[in-house]
C-alpha positions in Angstrom: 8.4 21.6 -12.1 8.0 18.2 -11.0 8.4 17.6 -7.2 9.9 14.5 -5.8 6.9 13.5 -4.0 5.3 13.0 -7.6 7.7 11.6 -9.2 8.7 8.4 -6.4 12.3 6.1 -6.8 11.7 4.6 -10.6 9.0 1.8 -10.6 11.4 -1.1 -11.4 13.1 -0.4 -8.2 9.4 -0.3 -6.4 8.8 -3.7 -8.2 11.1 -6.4 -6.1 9.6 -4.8 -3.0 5.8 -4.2 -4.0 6.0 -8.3 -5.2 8.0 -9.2 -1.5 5.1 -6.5 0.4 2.2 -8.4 -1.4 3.1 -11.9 -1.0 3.9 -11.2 2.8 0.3 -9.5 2.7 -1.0 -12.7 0.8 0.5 -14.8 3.3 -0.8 -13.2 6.6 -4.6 -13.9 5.7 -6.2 -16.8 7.7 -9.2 -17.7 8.1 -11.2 -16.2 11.2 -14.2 -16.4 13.0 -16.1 -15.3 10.3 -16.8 -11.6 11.8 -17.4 -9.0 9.6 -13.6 -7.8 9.3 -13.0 -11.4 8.7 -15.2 -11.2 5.9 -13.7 -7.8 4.1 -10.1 -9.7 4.8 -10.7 -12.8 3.0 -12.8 -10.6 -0.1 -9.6 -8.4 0.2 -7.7 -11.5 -0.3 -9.4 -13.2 -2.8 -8.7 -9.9 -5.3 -5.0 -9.8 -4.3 -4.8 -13.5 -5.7 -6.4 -12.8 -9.1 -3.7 -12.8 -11.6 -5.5 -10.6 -13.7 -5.1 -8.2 -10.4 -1.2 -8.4 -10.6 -0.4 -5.4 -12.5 -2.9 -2.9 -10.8 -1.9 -4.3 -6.9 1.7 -3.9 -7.8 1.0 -0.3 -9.2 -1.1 0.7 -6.2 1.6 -0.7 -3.9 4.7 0.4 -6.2 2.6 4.1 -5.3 2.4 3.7 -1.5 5.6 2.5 -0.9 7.4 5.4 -3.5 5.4 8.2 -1.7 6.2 6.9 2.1 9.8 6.4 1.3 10.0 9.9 0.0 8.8 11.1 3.5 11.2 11.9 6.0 9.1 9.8 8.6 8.0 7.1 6.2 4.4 8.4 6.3 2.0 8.2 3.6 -1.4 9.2 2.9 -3.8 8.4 -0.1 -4.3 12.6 -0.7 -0.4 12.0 -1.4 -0.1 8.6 -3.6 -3.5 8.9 -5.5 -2.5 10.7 -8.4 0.6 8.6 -8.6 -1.7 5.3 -9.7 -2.6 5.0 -13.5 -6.2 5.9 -14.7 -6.5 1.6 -15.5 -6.2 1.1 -12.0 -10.3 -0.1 -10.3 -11.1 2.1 -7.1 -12.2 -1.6 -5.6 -8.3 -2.7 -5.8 -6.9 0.1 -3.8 -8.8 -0.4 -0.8 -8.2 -4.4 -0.9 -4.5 -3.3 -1.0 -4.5 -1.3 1.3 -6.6 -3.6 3.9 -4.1 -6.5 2.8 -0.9 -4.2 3.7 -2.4 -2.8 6.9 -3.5 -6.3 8.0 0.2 -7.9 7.4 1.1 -4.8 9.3 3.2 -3.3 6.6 0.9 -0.1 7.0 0.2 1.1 10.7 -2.0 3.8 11.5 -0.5 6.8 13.1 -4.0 8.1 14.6 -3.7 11.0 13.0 -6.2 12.1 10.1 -6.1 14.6 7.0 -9.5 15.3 5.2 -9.8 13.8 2.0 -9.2 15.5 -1.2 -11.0 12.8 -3.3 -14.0 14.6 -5.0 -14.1 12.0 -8.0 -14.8 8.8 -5.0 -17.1 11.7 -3.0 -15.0 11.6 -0.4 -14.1 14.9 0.1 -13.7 16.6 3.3 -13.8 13.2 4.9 -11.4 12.2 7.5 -8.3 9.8 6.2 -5.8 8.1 8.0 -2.2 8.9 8.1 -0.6 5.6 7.8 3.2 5.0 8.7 5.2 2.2 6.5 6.5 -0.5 8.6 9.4 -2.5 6.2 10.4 -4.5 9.3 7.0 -6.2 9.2 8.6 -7.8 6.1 10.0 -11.7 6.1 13.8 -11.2 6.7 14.4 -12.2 3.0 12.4 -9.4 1.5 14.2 -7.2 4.3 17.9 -8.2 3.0 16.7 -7.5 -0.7 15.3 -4.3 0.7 18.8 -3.2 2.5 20.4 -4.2 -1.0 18.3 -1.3 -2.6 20.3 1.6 -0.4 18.2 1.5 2.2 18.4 0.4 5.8 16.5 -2.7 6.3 
C-alpha cells in the first residue's frame, strides 16, 4: 500500500516550481562579510550553479516541496522526504539545497525537532529540524505560476 506521503503530486508538476524555488534561492546569495555562514552560503551556492548539479537539486527540491505540500501545515522534515530522493542523488547536494532554500527563506524553521532516522549518514538519534515551507517567499511570478497549479498562491 503506497501512502500519499510517499508517493508526492507527479514530478513534472514539482518541476516548474523546484526550477522557480532554485533560481529565487540562486538569486538571494550575496556576498557577506566573509563569516563562516557566509562561507557555507557561497560553497552552497557555488554547487547549486553547477549544471551538472541541475538534475539532483531539482530532485532534492521536487522531494521537499512534494512532501510539505502533502502536509496539512506545509511542514516537512528530512525523516519524511529522504527516501523520496533517487539513490544518484550525492549526500553533499542535499544539505547545499537545503541551506540555499532556508537562506532565500523558502524553508523556515519551526523550532521544533524530531530525532533523526538516518543510520546510513550516522545520524541517527540526532536532533533535526522541522522546517515549514514558505511559497510566499517566492518572486510574485513564480507565485502566479504556483496559483495556476491548484494551489493558493
Amino acid at each position: 500500500m503506497t501512502s500519499a506521503r510517499s508517493r508526492p503530486a507527479a514530478v513534472g508538476d514539482l518541476v516548474p516550481l523546484a526550477e522557480s524555488m532554485l533560481e529565487h534561492a540562486r538569486s538571494t546569495c550575496e556576498p557577506g562579510g566573509g563569516g563562516d555562514a557566509d562561507t557555507v552560503n557561497a560553497i552552497s551556492a557555488l554547487l547549486l550553479i553547477e549544471p551538472r548539479n541541475l538534475a539532483s537539486v531539482l530532485a532534492i527540491v521536487a522531494a521537499i516541496v512534494g512532501d510539505a505540500k502533502a502536509d496539512p501545515f506545509r511542514e516537512t522534515t528530512a525523516n519524511r522526504w529522504r527516501a523520496l530522493l533517487p539513490a544518484w542523488v550525492a549526500p553533499p547536494l542535499i544539505g547545499a539545497t537545503v541551506n540555499r532554500l532556508r537562506a532565500a527563506g523558502l524553508l523556515v524553521a519551526t523550532g521544533r525537532y524530531v530525532r533523526s532516522t538516518d543510520t546510513a549518514g550516522r545520524n541517527g538519534n540526532k536532533l533535526q529540524p522541522i522546517y515549514a515551507l514558505d511559497l510566499a517567499a517566492l518572486p510574485r511570478d513564480a507565485s502566479r505560476e504556483q496559483g495556476s497549479a491548484g494551489e493558493p498562491a
